[in-house]
C-alpha positions as CSV (number, residue, x, y, z in Angstrom):
1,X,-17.7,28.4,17.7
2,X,-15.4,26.9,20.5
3,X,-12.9,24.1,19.2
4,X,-11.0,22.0,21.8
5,X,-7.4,21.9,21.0
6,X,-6.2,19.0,19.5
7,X,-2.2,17.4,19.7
8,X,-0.6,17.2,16.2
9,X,-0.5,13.5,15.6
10,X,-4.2,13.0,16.7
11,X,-3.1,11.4,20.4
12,X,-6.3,12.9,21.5
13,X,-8.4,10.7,19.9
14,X,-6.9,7.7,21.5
15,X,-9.4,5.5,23.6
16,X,-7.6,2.4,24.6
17,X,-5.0,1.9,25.7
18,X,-3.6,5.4,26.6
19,X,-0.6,6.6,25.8
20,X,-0.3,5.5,22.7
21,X,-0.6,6.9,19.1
22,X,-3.4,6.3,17.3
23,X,-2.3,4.1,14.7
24,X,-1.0,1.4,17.5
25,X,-4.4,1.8,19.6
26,X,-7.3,-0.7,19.9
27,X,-9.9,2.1,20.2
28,X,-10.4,5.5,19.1
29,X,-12.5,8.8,19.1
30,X,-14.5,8.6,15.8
31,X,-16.8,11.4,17.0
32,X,-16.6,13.7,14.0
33,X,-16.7,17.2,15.9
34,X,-13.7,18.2,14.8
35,X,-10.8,19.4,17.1
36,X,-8.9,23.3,17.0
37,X,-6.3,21.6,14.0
38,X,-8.4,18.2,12.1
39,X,-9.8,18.6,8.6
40,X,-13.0,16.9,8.5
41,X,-14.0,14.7,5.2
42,X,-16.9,13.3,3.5
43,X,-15.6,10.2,2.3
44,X,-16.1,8.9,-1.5
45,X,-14.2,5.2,-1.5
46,X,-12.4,3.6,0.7
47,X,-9.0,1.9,-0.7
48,X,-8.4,-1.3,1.5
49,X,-5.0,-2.2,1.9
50,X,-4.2,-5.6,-0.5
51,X,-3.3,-7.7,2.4
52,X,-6.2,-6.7,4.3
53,X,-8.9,-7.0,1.6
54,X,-7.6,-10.1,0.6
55,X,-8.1,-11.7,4.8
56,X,-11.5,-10.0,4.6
57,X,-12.5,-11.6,1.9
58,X,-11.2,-14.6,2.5
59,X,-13.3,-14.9,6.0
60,X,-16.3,-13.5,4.3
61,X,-16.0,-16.5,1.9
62,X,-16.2,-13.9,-0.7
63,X,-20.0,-12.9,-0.1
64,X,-20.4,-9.4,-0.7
65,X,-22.8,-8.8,2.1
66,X,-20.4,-10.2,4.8
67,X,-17.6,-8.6,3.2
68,X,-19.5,-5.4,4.2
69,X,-20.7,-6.9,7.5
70,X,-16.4,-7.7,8.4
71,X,-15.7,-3.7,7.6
72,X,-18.8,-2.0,9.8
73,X,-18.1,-4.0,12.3
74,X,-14.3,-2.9,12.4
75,X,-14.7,0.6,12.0
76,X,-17.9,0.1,15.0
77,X,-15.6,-1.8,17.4
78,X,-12.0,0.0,16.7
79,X,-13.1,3.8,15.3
80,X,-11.1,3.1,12.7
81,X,-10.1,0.2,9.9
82,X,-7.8,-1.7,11.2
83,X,-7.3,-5.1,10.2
84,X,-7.6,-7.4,13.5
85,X,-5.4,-9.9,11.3
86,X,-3.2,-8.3,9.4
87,X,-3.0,-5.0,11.2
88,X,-3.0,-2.7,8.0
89,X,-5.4,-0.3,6.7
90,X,-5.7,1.2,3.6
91,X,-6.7,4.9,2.3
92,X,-9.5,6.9,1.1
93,X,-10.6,9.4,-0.9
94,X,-13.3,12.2,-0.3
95,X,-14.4,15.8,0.2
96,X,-13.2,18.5,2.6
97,X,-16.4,19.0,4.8
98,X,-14.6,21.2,7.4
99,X,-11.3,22.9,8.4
100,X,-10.4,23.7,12.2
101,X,-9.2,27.4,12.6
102,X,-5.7,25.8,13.3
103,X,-5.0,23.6,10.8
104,X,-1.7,24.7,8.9
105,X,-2.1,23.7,4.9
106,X,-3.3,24.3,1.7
107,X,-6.6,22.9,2.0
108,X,-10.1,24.4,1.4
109,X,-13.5,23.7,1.9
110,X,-14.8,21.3,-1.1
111,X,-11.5,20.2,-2.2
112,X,-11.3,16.7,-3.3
113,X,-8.7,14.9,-1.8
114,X,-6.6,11.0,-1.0
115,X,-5.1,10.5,2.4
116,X,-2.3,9.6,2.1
117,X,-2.1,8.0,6.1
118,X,-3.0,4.7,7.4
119,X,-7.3,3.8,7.7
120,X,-6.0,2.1,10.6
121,X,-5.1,5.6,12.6
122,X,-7.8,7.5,10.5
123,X,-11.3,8.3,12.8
124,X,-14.3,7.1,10.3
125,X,-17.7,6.7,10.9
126,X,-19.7,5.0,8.3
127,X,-23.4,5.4,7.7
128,X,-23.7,2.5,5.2
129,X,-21.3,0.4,2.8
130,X,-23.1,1.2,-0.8
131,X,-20.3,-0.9,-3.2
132,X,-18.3,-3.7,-2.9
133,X,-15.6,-3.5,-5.5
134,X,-13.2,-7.1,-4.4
135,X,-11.0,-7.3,-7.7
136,X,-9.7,-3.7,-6.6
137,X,-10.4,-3.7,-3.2
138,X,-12.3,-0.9,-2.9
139,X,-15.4,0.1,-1.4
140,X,-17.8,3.0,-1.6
141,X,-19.5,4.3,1.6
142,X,-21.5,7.0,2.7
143,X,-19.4,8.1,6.2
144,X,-17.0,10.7,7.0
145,X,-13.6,10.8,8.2
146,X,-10.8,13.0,10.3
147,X,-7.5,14.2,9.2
148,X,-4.9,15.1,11.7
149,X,-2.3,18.2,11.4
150,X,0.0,15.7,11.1
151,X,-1.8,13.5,8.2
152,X,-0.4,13.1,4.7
153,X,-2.8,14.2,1.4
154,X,-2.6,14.4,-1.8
155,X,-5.5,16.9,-3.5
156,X,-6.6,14.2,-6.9
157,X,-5.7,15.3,-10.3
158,X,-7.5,16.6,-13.0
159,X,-6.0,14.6,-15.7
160,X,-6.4,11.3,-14.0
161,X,-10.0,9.9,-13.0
162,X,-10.7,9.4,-9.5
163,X,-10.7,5.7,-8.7
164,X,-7.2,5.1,-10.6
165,X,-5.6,8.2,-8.8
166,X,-6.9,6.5,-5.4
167,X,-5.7,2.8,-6.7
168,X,-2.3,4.4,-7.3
169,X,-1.7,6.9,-4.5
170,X,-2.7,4.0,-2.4
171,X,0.9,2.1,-2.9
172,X,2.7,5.0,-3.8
173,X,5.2,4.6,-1.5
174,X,6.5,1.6,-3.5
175,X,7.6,3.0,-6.6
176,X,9.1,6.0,-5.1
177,X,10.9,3.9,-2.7
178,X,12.0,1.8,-5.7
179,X,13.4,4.4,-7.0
180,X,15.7,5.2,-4.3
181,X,17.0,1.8,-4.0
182,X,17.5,0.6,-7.5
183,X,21.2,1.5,-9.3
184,X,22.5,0.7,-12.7
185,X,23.5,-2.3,-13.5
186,X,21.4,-4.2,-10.7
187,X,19.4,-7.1,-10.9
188,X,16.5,-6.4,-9.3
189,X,13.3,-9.2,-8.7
190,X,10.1,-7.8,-7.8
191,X,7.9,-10.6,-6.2
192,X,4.5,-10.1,-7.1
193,X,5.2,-8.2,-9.9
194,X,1.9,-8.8,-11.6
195,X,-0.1,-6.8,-9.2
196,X,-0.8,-2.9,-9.1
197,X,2.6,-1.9,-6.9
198,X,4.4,-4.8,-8.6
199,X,4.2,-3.3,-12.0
200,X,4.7,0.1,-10.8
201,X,7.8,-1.2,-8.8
202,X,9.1,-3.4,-12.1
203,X,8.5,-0.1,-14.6
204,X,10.4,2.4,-12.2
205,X,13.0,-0.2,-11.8
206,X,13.7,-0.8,-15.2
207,X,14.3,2.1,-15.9
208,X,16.6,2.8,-12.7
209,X,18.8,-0.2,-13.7
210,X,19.3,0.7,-17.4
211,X,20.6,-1.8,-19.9
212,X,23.4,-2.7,-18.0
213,X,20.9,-4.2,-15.3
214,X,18.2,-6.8,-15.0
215,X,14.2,-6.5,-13.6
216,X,12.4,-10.0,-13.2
217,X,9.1,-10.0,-12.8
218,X,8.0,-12.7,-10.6
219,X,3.9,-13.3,-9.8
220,X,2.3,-16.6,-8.8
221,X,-0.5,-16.5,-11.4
222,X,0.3,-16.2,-15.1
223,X,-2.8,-14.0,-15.5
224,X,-0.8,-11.5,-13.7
225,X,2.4,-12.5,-15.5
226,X,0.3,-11.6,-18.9
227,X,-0.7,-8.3,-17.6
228,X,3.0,-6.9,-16.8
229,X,4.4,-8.9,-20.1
230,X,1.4,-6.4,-21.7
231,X,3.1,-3.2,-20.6
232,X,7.0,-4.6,-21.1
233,X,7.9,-3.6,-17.8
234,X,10.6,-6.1,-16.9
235,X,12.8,-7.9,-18.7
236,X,12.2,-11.8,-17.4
237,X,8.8,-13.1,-16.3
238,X,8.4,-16.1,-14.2
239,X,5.9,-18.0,-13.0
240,X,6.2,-18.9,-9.4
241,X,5.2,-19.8,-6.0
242,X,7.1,-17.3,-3.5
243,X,5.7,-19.1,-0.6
244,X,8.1,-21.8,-1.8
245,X,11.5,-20.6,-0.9
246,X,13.9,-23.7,-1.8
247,X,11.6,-23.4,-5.7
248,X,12.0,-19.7,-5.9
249,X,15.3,-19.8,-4.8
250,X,16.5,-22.2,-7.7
251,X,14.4,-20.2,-10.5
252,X,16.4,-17.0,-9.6
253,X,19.6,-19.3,-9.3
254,X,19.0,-19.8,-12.6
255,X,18.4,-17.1,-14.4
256,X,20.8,-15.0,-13.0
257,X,23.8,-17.6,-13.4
258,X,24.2,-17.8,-9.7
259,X,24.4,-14.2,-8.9
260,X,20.7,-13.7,-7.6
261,X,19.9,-10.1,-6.6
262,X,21.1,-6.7,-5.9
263,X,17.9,-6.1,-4.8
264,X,14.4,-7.9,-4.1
265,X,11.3,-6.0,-3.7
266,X,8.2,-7.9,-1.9
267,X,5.1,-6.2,-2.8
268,X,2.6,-10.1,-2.6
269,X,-0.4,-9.7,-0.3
270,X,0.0,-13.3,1.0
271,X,2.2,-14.3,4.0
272,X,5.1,-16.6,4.4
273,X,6.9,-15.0,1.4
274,X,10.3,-14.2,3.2
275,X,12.3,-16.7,3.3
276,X,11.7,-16.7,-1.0
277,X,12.6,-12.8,-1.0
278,X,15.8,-13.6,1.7
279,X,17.3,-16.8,-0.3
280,X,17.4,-14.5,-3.7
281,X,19.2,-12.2,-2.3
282,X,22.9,-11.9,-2.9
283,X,24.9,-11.2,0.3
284,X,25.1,-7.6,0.8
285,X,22.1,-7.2,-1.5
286,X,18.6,-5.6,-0.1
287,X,15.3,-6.7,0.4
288,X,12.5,-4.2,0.1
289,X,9.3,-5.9,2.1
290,X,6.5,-3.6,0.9
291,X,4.2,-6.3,1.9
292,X,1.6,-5.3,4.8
293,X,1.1,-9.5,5.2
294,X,5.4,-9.4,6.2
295,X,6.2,-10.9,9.3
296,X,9.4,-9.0,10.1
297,X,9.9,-12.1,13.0
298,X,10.5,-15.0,10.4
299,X,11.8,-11.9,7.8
300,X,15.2,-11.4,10.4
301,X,15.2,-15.2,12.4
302,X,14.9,-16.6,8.7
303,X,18.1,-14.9,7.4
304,X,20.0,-16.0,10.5
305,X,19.1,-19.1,10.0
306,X,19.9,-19.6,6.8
307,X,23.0,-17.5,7.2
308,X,22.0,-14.4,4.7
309,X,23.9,-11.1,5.3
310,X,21.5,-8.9,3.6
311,X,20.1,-5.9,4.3
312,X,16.3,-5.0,5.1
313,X,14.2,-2.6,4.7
314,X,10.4,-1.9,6.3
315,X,8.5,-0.5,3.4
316,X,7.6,2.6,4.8
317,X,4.3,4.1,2.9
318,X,5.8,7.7,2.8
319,X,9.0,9.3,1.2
320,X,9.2,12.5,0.1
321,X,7.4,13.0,-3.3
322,X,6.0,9.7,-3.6
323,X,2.5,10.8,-4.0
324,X,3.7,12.9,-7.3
325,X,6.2,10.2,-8.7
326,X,3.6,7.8,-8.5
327,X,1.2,9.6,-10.6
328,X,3.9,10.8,-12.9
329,X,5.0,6.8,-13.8
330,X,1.5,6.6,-15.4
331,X,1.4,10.1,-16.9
332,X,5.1,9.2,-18.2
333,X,3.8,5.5,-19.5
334,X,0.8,5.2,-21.9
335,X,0.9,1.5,-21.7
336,X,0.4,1.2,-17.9
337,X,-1.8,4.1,-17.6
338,X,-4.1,2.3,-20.2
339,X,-4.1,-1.0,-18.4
340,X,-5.0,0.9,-14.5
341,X,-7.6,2.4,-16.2
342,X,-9.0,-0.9,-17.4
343,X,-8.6,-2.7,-14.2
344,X,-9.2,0.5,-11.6
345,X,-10.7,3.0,-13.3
């Protein structure tokens, strides 16, 4: 058989406009003839990204049946799943179908796998939408999907179940990130600490920080709050509305004497959160936006306005290892592992 060679970040595949990568491009290839160096897969579940399931739903008033209508028609028009309004995608899980005879990895035919890359760069064709899982954003298709040379993956576990390795791999840029950031003796707030990445984010930093330092665990529902308070992953809770900055900004005052925050790490799948995560921040402290619904705009015009000399950083989905450290948190935590398996597994 006679494969067409494909270029290692998958710029082949671009439609519209050319000259761009694919991630970036309104339109893509989704044929699924795969090229000299792609990895073809039969997908299982789609992971949508927070941000994006949560403007899906939202427009699809939460019916089920337009939620699925919202997603067919994004992967028809695009190639791909890209958010139209929040730009992000998510990741998916599935089985290798096919290998091109130039693909350089460890994969094999009928290895079960998570992409660890962007939906919104990743060529998918869907046949039909068979579940609708909204409280984990997830749904379960019948379609297949393209991996380029360049793409991230993780092959799943044994000794995790399927859907929780997917919920986790899917932000597991977060705690690894975390990890790098965090030293002892900070204080450290995670906004939206209730949620999957926020508990992950708050358990990693804890223990990052040691007892010299400080994790608050800030989430605007108290269901949320109740879940991390369940698994002792911080050591203050709070109760608050992020997208209320001047609020926020007092409630950190407060419990930190004045000091605020080494470090703040935005992981909320609403928007206009930045100016809360920028105003806790001590000079010369970090913000970590993990957030797909950050506007990086208000993020750096807020601090200037407000005169903030703080530091930052893009949450970047991928360091080195974070698909292994982010399974190992739950192998390492009985608590947690217990609690994703009730809610995503």
């Amino acid at each position: 058989m006679e494969f067409k060679k494909g270029d290692i970040y998958g710029t082949h595949r671009v439609l519209e406009p050319k000259g761009v990568l694919p991630q970036p491009a309104d339109k893509i290839d989704n044929t699924m003839e795969i090229y000299d160096n792609e990895v073809l897969i039969d997908i299982q579940t789609l992971n949508i990204d927070s941000a994006s399931f949560t403007e899906i739903e939202k427009r699809a008033g939460g019916d089920v049946e337009e939620i699925k209508k919202i997603i067919m028609n994004i992967v028809e028009t695009t190639g791909k799943h890209k958010n139209p309004w929040t730009g992000s995608g998510g990741m998916l899980i599935g089985k290798v179908a096919a290998i091109g005879p130039n693909f350089k990895g460890d994969l094999k035919v009928g290895d079960k796998i998570a992409t660890l890359v962007s939906l919104s760069l990743t060529p998918l064709k869907l046949e039909e939408i068979t579940e609708v899982r909204p409280e984990i954003d997830q749904v379960d298709v019948k379609g297949q999907a393209i991996l380029f040379q360049s793409g991230l993956y993780g092959i799943l576990p044994r000794d995790i179940s399927r859907n929780l390795a997917l919920s986790v791999l899917d932000v597991a840029g977060a705690p690894a990130q975390t990890a790098k950031i965090c030293r002892p003796g900070n204080t450290v707030v995670v906004i939206g600490g209730g949620g999957k990445s926020g508990i992950l984010c708050c358990a990693v930093a804890k223990k990052m920080v040691g007892i010299n330092g400080k994790v608050i665990c800030v989430d605007g529902f108290k269901t949320s709050i109740n879940r991390a308070m369940s698994v002792n992953c911080a050591d203050e809770y709070l109760v608050a509305d992020a997208t209320n900055a001047v609020g926020m900004y007092k409630e950190i005052a407060e419990l930190t004497d004045g000091e605020l925050a080494d470090v703040v790490i935005n992981v909320v799948n609403i928007p206009n959160t930045e100016m809360s995560s920028i105003l806790c921040t001590k000079d010369d402290g970090l913000v970590y936006f993990f957030s797909m619904a950050t506007s990086f705009t208000k993020a750096a015009l807020g601090a200037e306005g407000v005169g903030k000399d703080v530091n930052m950083l893009i949450g970047n989905g991928y360091t080195k290892g974070h698909a292994n450290y982010a399974l190992q948190v739950l192998r390492e935590d009985d608590d947690i592992k217990r609690l994703f398996a009730q809610l995503y597994a």
